[in-house]
FIPALO-833636 format. One record per atom (N, C-alpha, C): x, y negated, z; residue number from 1; atom name. Coordinates in pm, whole numbers, m for minus. Example, Ala and Ser with C-alpha at 12.3 -4.5 7.8 and 13.67 -1.06 7.14 Angstrom:
2
       x       y       z  num  atome
    1319     569     780    1      N
    1230     450     780    1     CA
    1320     330     780    1      C
    1285     225     708    2      N
    1367     106     714    2     CA
    1290      m3     787    2      C
END
This chain:
177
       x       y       z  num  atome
    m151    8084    m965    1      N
     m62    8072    m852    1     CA
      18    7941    m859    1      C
      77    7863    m941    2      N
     153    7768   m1018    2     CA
      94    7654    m971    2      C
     m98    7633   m1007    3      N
    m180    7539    m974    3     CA
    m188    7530    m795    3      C
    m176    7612    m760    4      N
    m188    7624    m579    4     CA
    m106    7538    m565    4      C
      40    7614    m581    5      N
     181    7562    m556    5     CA
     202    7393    m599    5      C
     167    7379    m675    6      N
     127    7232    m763    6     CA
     100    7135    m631    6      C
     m83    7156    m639    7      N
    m129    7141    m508    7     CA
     m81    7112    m408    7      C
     m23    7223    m317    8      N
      67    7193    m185    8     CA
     178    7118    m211    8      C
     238    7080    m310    9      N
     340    7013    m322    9     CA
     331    6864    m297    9      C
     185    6837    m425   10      N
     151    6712    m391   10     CA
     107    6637    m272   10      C
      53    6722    m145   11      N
      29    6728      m7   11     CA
     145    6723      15   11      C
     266    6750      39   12      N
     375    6728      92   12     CA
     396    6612      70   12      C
     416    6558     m90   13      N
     489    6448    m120   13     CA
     369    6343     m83   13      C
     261    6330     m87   14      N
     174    6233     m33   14     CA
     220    6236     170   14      C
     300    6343     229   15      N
     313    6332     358   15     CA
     472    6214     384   15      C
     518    6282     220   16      N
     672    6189     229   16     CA
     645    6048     249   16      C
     556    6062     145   17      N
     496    5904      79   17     CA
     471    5812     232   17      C
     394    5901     297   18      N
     361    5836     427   18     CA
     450    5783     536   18      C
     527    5882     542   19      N
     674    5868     601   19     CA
     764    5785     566   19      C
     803    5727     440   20      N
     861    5666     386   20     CA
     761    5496     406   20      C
     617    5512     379   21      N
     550    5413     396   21     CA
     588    5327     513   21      C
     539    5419     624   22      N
     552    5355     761   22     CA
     690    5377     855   22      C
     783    5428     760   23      N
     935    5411     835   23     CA
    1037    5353     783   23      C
    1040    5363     669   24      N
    1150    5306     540   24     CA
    1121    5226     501   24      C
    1021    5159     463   25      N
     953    5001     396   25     CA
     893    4971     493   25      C
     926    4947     623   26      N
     882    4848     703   26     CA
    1005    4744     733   26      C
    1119    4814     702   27      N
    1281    4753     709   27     CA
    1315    4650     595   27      C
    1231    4729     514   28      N
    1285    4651     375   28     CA
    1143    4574     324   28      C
    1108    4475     385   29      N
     967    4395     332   29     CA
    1031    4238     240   29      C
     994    4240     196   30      N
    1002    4102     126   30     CA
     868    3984     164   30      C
     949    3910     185   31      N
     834    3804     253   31     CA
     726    3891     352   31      C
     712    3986     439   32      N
     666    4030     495   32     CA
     579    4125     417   32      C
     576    4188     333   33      N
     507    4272     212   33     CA
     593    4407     214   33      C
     498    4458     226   34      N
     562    4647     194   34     CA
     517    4660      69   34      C
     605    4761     m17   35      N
     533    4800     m93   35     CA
     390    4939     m78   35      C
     296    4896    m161   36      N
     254    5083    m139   36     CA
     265    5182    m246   36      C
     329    5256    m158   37      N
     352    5399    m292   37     CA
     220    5445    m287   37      C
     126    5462    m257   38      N
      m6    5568    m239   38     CA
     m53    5494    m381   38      C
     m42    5365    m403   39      N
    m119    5300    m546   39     CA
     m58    5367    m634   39      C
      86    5415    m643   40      N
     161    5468    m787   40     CA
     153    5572    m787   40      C
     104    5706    m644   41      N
      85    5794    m653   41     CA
     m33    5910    m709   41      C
    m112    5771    m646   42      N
    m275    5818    m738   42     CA
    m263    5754    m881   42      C
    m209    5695    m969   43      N
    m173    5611   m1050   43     CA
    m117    5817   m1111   43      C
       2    5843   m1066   44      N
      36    5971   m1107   44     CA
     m28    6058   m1158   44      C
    m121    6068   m1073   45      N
    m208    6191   m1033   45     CA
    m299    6183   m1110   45      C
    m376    6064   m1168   46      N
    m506    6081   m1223   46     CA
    m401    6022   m1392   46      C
    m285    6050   m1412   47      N
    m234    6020   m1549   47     CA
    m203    6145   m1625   47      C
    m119    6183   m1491   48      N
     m66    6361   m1521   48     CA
    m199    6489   m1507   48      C
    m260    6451   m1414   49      N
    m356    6572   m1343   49     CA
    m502    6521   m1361   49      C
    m558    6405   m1434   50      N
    m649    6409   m1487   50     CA
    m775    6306   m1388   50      C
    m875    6277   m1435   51      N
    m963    6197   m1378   51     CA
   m1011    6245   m1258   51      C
   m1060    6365   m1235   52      N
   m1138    6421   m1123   52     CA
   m1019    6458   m1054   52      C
    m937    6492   m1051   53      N
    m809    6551    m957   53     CA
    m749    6408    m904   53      C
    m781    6313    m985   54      N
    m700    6161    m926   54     CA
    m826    6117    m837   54      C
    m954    6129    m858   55      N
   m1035    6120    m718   55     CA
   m1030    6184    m575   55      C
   m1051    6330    m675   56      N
   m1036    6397    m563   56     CA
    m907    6392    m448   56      C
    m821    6358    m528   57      N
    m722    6369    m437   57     CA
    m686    6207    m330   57      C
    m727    6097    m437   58      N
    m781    5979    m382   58     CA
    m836    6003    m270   58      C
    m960    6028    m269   59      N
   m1049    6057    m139   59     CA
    m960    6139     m20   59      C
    m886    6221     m52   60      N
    m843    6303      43   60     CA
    m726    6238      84   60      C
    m649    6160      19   61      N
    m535    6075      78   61     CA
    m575    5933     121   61      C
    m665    5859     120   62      N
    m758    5810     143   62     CA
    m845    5802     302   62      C
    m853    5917     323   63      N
    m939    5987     457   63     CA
    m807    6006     547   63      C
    m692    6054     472   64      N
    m600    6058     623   64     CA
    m512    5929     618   64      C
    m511    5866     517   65      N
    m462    5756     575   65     CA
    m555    5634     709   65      C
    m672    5660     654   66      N
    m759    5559     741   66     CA
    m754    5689     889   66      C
    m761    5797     899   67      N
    m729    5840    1028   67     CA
    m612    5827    1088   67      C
    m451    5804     985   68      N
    m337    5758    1000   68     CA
    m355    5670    1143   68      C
    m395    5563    1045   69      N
    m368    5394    1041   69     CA
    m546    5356    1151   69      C
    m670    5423    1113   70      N
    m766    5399    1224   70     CA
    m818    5279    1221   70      C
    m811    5193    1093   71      N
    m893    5064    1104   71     CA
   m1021    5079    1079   71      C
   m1076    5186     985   72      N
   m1202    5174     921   72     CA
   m1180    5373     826   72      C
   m1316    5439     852   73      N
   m1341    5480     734   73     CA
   m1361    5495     628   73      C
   m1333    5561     516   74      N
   m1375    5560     369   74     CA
   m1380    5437     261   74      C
   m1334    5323     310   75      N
   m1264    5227     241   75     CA
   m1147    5270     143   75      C
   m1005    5274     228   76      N
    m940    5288     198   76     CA
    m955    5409      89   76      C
   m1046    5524     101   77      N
   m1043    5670      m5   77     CA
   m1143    5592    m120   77      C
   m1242    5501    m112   78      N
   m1299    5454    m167   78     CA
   m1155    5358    m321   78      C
   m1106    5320    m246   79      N
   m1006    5236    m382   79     CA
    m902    5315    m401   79      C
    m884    5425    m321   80      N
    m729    5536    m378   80     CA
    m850    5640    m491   80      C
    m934    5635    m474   81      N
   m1018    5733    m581   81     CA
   m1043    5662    m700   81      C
   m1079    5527    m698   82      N
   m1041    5386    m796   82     CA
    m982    5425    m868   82      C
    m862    5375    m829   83      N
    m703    5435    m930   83     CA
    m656    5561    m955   83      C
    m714    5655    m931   84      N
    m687    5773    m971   84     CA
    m809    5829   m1085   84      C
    m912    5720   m1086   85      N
   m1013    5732   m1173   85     CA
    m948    5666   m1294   85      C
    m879    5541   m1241   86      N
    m785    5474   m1360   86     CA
    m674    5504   m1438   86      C
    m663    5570   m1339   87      N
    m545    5676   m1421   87     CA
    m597    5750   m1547   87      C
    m664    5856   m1485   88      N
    m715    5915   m1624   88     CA
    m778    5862   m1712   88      C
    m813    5711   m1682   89      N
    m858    5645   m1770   89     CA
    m772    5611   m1894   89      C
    m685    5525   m1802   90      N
    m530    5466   m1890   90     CA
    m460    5622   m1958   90      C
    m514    5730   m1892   91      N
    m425    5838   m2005   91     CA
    m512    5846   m2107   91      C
    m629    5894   m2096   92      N
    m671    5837   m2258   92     CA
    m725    5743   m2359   92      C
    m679    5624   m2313   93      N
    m632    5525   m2375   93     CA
    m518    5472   m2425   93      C
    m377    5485   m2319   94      N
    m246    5477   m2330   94     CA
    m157    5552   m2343   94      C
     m60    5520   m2365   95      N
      94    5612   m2364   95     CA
     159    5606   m2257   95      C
     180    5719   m2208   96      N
     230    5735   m2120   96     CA
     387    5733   m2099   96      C
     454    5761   m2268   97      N
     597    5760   m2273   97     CA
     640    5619   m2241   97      C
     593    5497   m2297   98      N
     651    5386   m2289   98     CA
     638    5307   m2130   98      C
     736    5251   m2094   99      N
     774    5250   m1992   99     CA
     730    5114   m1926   99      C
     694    5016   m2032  100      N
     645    4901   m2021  100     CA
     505    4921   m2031  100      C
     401    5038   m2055  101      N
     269    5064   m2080  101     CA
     252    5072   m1921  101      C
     378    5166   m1838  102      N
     331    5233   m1723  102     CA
     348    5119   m1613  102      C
     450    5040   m1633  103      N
     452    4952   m1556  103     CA
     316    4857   m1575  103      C
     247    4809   m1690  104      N
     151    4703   m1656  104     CA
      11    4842   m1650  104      C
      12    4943   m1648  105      N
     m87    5049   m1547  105     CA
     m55    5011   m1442  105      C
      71    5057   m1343  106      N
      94    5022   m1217  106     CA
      47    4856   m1130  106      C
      65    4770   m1270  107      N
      58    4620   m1180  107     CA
    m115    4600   m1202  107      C
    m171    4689   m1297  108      N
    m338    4674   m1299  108     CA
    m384    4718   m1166  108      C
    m327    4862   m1128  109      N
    m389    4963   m1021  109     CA
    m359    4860    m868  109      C
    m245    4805    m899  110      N
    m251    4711    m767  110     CA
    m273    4599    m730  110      C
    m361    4525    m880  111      N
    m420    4396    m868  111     CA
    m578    4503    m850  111      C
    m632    4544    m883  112      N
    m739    4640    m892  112     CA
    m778    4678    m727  112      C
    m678    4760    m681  113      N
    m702    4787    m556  113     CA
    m708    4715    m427  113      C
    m586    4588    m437  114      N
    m613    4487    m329  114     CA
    m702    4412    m322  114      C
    m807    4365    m447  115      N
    m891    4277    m454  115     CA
   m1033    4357    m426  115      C
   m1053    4473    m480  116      N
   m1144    4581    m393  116     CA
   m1110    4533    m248  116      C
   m1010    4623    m206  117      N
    m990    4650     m46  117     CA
   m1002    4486      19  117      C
    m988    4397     m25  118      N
   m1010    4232      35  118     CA
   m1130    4229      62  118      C
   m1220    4236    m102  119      N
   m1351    4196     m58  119     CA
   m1422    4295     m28  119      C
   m1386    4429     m24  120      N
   m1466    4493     106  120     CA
   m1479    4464     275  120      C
   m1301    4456     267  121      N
   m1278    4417     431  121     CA
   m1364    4232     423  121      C
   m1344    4215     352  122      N
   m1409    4039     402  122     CA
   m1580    4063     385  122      C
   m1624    4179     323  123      N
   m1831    4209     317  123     CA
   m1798    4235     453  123      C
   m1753    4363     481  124      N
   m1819    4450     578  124     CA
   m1757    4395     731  124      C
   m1598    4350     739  125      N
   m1560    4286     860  125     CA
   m1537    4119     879  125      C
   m1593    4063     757  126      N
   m1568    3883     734  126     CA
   m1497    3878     822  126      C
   m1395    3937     750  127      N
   m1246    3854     757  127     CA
   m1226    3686     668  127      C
   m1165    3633     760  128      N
   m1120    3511     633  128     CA
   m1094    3540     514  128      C
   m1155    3414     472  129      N
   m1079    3436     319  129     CA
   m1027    3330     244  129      C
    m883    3376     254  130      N
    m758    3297     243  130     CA
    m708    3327      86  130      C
    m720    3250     m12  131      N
    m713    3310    m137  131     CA
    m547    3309    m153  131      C
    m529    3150     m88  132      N
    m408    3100    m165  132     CA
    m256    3206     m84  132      C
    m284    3288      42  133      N
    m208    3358     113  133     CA
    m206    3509      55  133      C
    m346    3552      34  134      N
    m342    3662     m33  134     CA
    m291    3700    m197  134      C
    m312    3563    m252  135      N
    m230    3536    m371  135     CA
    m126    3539    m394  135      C
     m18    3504    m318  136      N
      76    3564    m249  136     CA
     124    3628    m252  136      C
      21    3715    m121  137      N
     126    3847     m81  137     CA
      94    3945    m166  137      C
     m24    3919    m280  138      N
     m92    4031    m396  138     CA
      44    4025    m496  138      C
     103    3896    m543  139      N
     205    3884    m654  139     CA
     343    3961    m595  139      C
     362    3949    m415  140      N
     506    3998    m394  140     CA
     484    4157    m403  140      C
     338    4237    m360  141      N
     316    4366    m361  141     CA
     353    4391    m474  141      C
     296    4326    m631  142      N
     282    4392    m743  142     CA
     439    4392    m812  142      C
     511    4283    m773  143      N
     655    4314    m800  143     CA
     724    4366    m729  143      C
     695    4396    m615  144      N
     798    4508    m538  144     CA
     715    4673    m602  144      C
     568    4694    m630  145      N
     545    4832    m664  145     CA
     614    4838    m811  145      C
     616    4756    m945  146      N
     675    4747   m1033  146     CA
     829    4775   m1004  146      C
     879    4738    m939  147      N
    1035    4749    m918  147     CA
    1077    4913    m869  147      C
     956    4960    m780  148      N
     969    5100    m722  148     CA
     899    5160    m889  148      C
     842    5117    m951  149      N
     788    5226   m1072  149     CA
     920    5222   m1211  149      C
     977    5104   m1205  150      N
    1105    5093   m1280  150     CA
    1207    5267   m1239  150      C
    1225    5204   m1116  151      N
    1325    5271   m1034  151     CA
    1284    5441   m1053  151      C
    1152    5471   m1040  152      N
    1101    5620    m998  152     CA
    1038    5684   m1154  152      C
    1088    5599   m1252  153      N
     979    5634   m1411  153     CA
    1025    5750   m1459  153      C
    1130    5751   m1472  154      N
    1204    5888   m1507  154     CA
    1197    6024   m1434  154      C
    1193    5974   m1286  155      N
    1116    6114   m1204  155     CA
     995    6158   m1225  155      C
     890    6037   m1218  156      N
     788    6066   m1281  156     CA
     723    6094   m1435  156      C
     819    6055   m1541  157      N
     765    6097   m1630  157     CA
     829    6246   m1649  157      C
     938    6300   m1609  158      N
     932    6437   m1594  158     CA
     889    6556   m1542  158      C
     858    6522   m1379  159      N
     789    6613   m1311  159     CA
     618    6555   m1367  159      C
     560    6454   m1445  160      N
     466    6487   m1457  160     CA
     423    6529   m1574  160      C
     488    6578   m1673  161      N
     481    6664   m1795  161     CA
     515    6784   m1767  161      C
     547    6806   m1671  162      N
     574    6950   m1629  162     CA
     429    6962   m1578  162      C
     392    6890   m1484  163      N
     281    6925   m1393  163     CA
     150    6912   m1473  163      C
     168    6812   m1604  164      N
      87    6857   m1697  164     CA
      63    6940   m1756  164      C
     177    7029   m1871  165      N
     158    7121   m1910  165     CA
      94    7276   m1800  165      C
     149    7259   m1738  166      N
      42    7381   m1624  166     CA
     m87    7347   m1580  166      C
    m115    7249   m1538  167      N
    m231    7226   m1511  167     CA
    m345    7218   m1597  167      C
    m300    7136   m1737  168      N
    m395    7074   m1836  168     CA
    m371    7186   m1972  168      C
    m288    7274   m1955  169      N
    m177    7367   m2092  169     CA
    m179    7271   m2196  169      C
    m157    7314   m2291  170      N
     m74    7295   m2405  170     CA
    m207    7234   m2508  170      C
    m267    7159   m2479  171      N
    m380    7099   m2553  171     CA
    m375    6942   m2619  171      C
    m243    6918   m2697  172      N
    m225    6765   m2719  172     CA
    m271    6784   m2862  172      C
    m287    6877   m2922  173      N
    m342    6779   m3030  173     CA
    m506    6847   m3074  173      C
    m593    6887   m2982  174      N
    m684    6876   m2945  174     CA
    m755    6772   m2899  174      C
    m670    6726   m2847  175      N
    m674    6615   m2703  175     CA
    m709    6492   m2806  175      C
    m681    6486   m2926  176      N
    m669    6369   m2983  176     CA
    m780    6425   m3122  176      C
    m842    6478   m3181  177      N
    m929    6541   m3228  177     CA
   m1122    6572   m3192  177      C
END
């Protein structure tokens, strides 16, 4: 029952996420750059809740954002499943306690994902390709999502040891064996 509840929660907060995306950080852009929370969220998800749950849920936040927003299909679920694959990658490889580990996870997942999502949109819609602009606005994204993962580390490293231990139980020194 716990795992359901889990679940719907994270559907909510991926609805906040959205809300906050396209109403609250459109005010506050730096050099014309939003940040995106959806990169630190699947970043979460596949750290706390594991490789296949950071796809799966990729894909599915992924699919309503491109019905959101309506530029293109399955792109966008295509690189949120990315980083939620990376996630569980970086969990078993990294530490998750140290705070400087999670931040250069976070600035990988969003050099990782914009340079996907570029040169897809520049294969499939040849779009220009403007290195020295996107260079840019890739460095102001990755320090404004770093600044939001500073700011949010402590929320997240608590609610996601919680959301670990239920989901994944009590298997750490297995885990390493």
């Amino acid at each position: 029952m716990k795992k359901i509840i889990i679940q719907v929660l994270l559907i909510i907060t991926m609805l906040i996420i959205y809300f906050l995306q396209t109403n609250i950080f459109t005010n506050f852009t730096i050099a014309g750059v939003m940040p995106n929370m959806f990169i630190i969220f699947m970043l979460y998800i596949g750290l706390y809740l594991g490789r296949s749950m950071g796809i799966i849920h990729g894909i599915i936040c992924g699919i309503f954002i491109d019905i959101w927003i309506g530029r293109s299909m399955g792109i966008t679920s295509i690189c949120l499943a990315l980083i939620g694959l990376l996630g569980g990658i970086f969990d078993k490889n990294f530490s998750k306690d140290s705070r400087i580990t999670l931040l250069f996870m976070g600035a990988m997942c969003t050099i990782i994902y914009e340079v996907i999502l570029y040169i897809i949109n520049y294969v499939v819609f040849g779009t220009n390709l403007e290195v020295i602009i996107f260079t840019r606005t890739l460095g102001v994204e990755v320090i404004y999502n770093l600044l939001l993962l500073t700011i949010l580390y402590p929320l997240l490293k608590f609610t996601g040891y919680e959301i670990e231990n239920e989901v994944k139980g009590d298997k750490i020194l297995t885990r390493y064996f």
